[in-house]
C-alpha positions in Angstrom: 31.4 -7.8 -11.2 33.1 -6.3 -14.1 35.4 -8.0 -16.7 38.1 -6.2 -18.3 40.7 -6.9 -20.5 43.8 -8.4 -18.9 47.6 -9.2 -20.3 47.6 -10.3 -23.8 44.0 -9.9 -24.4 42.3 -12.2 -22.2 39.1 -11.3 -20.1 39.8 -10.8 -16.5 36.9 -10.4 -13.8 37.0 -8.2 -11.0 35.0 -7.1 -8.4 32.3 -9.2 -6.9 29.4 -11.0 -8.2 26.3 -10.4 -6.2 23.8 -11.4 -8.6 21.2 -14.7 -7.7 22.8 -16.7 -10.7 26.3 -17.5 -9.0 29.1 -17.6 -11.5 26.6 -17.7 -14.5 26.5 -15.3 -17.4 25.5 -14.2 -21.1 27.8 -13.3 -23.5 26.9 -12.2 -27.2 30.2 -12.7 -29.5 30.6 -11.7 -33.1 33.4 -13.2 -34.7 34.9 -12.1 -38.0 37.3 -13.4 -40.4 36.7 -16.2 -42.7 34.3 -18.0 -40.5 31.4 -18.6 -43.1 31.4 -22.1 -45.5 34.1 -23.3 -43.5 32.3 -25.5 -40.8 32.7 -22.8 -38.2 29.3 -23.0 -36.7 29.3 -26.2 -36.5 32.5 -26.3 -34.5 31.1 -23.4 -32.2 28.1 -26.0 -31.8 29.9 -29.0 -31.1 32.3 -27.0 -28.1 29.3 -25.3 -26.7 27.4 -28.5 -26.2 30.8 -30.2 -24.9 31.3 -27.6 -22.1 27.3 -27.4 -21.3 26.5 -24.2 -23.0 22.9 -23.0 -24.1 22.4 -20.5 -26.8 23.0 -20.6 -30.4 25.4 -19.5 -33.4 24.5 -17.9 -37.0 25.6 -16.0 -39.7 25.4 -12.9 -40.5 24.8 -11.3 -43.7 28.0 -9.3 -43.7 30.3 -12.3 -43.6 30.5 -12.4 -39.7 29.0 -15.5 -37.3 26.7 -13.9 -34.2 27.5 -16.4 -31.4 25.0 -16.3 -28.1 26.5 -18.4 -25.1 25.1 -18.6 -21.7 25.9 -21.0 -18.7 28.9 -20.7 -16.4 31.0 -18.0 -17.0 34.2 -20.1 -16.5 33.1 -22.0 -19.1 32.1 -19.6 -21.8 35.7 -18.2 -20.9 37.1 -21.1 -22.1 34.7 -21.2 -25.2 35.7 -17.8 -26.4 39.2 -19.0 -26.3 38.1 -21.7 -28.8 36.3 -19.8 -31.2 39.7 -17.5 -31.3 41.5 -20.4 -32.6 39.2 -21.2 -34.8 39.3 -24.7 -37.1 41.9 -25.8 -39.3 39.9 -24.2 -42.1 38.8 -21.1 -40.7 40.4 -17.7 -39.9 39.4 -15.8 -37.1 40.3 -11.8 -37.2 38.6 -11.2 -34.2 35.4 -12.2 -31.3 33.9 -9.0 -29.9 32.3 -9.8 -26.7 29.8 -8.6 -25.0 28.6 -9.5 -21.4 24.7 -9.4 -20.6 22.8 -10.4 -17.8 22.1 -14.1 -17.5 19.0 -14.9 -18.3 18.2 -18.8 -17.9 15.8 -18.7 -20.9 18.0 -20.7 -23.3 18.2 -24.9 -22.7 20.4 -26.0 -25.7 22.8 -25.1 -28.4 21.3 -24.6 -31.8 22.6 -23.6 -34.7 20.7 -20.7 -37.0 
């Protein structure tokens, strides 16, 4: 399984998924813009619980918000297209992802 970056930005998977976890993933995502002081993690914490996420969000020293999401990967799809949009009082420049192996290790959302 591979995902790739499809029309207008969005993540695309091909290939197959043969590993034990089904259609469950990681992802680590580091957004930028004005996300900090603006109620941002607590928005990422509020979605992630809402679509059954585990993991956790927290800032980073250099202005950005380090986001960890695991569960289905459907789901943390969806998520990422979320955090994009951001809140009415936030600005988001950009969400780097990065997909990792699932794990299982996390069982909630916390936030840092």
């Amino acid at each position: 399984m591979e995902w790739n970056q499809g029309v207008g930005g969005s993540l695309v998977m091909t290939g197959s998924n043969s590993d034990m976890h089904g259609d469950y993933a990681r992802a680590k995502l580091l957004v930028s813009g004005r996300v900090q002081g603006v109620g941002f993690r607590s928005f990422a914490g509020r979605y992630a619980n809402a679509l059954k996420l585990n993991g956790w969000v927290k800032n980073l020293y250099d202005g950005r918000v380090e986001v960890v999401a695991e569960g289905d990967k459907k789901r943390i799809l969806h998520y990422i297209r979320l955090l994009e949009e951001g809140t009415p009082w936030s600005r988001v420049d950009n969400v780097s992802v990065e997909w990792q192996q699932y794990k299982g290790d996390l069982t909630l959302f916390i936030i840092r």
